[in-house]
N, C-alpha and C positions, 0 to 999 in steps of 0.2 A: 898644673893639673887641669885637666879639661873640666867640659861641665858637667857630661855624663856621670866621671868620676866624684865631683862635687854632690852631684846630686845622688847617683847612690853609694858612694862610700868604698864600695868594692871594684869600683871604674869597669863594671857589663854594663851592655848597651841592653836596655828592657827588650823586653822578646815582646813584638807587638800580640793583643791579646785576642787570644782563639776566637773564630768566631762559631755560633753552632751550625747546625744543619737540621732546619725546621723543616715540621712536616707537616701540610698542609690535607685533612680527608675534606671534600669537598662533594655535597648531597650535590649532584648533578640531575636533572631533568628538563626537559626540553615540551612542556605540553601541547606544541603546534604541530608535533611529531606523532602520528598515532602508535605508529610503532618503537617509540620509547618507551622506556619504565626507568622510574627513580633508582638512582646507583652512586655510588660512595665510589671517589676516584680521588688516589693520595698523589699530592704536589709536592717536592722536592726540593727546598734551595736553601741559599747560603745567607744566614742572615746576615743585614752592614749594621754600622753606628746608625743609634735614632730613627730603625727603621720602621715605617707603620703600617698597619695590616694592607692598609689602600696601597701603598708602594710596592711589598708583596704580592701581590695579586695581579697589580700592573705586569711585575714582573713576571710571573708565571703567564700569561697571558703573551706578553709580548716574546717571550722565550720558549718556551712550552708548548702552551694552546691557545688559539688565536678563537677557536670557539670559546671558551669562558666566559658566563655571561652576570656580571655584575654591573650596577651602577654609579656613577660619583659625578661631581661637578666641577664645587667649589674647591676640595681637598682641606680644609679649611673649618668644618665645625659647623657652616654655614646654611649651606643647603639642605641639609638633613638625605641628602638622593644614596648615600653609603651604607647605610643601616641596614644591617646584616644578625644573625645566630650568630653567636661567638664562645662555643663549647656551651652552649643553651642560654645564653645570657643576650640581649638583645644590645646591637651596641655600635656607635659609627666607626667604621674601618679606616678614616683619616685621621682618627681619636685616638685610635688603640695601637700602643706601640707594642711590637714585637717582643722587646726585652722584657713585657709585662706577662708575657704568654708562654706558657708552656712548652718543650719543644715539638709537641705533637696535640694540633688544635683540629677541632670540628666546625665547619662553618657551614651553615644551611640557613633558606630565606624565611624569610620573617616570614611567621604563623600569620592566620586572617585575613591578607591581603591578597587580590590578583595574583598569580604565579606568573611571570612572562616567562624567565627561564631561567637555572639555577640558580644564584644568588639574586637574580631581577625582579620586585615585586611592581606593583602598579601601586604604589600610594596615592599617588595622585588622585586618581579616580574617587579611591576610597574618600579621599579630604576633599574633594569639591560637594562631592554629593553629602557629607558633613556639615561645611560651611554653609549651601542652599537651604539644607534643612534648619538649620538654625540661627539662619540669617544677619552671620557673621558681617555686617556690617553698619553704618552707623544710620542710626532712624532719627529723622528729625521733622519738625512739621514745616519749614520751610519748603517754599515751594526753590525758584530757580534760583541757585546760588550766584552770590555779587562775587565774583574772584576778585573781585576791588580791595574789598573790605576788611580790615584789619583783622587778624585772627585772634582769636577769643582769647584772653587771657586764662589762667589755669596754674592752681598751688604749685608750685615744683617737688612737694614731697607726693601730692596726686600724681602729677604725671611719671613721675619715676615707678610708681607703683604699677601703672598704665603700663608704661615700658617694659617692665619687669615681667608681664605676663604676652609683651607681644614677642616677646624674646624667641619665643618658639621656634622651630623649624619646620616641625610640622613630619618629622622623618620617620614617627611612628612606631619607635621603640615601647611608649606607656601602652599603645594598642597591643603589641605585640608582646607584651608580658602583663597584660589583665585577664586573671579568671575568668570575670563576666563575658569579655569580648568574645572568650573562643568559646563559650557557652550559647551566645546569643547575637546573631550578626549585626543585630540591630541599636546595640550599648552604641550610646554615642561617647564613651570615652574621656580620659582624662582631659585629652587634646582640645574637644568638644565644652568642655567643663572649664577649661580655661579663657577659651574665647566668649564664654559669659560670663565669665567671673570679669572679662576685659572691657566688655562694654556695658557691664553694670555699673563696672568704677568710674566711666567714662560721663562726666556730666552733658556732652552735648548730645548723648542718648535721649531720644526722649520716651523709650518703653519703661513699663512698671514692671514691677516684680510676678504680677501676675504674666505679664507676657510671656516674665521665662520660667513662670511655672507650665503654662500652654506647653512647653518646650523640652524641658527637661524634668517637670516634675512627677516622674512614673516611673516604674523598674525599667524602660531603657534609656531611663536621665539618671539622677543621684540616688533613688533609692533601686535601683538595681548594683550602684556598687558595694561590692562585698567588705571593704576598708582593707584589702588585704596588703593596699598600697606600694604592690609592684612596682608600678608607672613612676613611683616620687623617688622607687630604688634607681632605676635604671634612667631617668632623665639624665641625656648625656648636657644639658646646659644646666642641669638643678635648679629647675623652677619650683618655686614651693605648692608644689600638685595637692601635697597633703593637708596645707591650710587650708588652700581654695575649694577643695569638696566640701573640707569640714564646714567650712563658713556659708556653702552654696544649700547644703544639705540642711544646716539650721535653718535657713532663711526661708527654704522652700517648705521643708517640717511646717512653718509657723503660716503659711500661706495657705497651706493645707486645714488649719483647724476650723 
């Protein structure tokens, strides 16, 4: 008896199984163009095994249209550079596997940010001018650093915590599903909110809490956000967005009275 037969009983060979035929609408616009205007342009192809919306897209691109203009790097969860609308849901496209998606999806660029062109934003931009503002990095009163000198000791249930919030990528999905953000250009953000939550836990910091009240303590820091906690749904790494406000928003509340 073969093994086929062994294994289904009735000795047919399994019919390898269907695959679909996904359809991709795709918000196209070009703003370097004056005479473009925003248009919905449907893509066409065969889904495989495990296949993810970034490999799609490549593939339409590389088969299709060689104008498509999206972003990626890493492919990887890494770089946050994929992060795309995904039937209105904010989400990275090396993340999100096709068999998870319906056979006909909408994909458009993320709300708030620079447009360079159809699925291409400028996050970048957005997060440096972020980071400057809020002076994402580490203040100490030392003057010239000894690279000799052994580096600081530090709990390991601290630094996991540390880690936990440098995790970020920074790809700006929380941006791009906040209320406040598309209300007010000027919200610094969940993203924003985490990076002080990171070098508040960060003992070799040497600011006070009043510094990041100076900072984020106003409706375009924590009491501008609305708790509707978009950002903590769609975090493609699930950082815990929603303790950190909670916790940033007490602290600053109490700096306040």
């Amino acid at each position: 008896m073969s093994a086929s037969a062994q294994t289904h009983g009735n000795g047919s060979i399994p019919k390898p199984r269907s695959q679909r035929q996904l359809v991709f609408n795709v918000l196209r616009y070009d703003p370097a163009r004056p005479e473009a205007v925003p248009r919905m342009q449907a893509y066409k192809i065969e889904e495989a095994d495990s296949m993810t919306l970034f490999i799609a897209l490549n593939e339409i691109r590389e088969q299709q249209d060689p104008t498509l203009q999206f972003d990626f790097v890493c492919r990887a969860g890494i770089c946050g550079s994929c992060a795309m609308m995904v039937n209105g849901r904010p989400q990275l496209a090396c993340r999100t596997l096709t068999s998870a998606l319906p056979e006909e999806t909408t994909l458009a660029p993320l709300p708030f940010f620079e447009l360079i062109g159809d699925l291409s934003v400028n996050t970048g931009k957005w997060m440096r001018g972020m980071s400057e503002r809020l002076q994402t990095w580490l203040h100490t009163q030392e003057g010239e650093r000894d690279l000799r000198r052994i580096e600081e000791r530090m709990e390991p249930e601290l630094a996991e915590q540390i880690y936990e919030m440098d995790r970020c990528v920074e790809c700006g999905c929380c941006v791009a599903a906040c209320g406040t953000a598309q209300m007010r250009k000027d919200f610094v953000g969940a993203v924003g909110f985490g990076k002080i939550a990171r070098f508040r836990l960060d003992p070799r910091d040497g600011r006070s809490d009043d510094d990041f009240y100076d900072m984020i303590g106003d409706d375009t820091g924590v009491f501008g956000c609305m708790s509707l906690l978009a950002c903590h749904d769609v975090c493609p790494k699930s950082l815990p967005l929603q303790t950190q406000i909670a916790f940033l928003r007490r602290k600053m509340a109490a700096m306040g009275l």
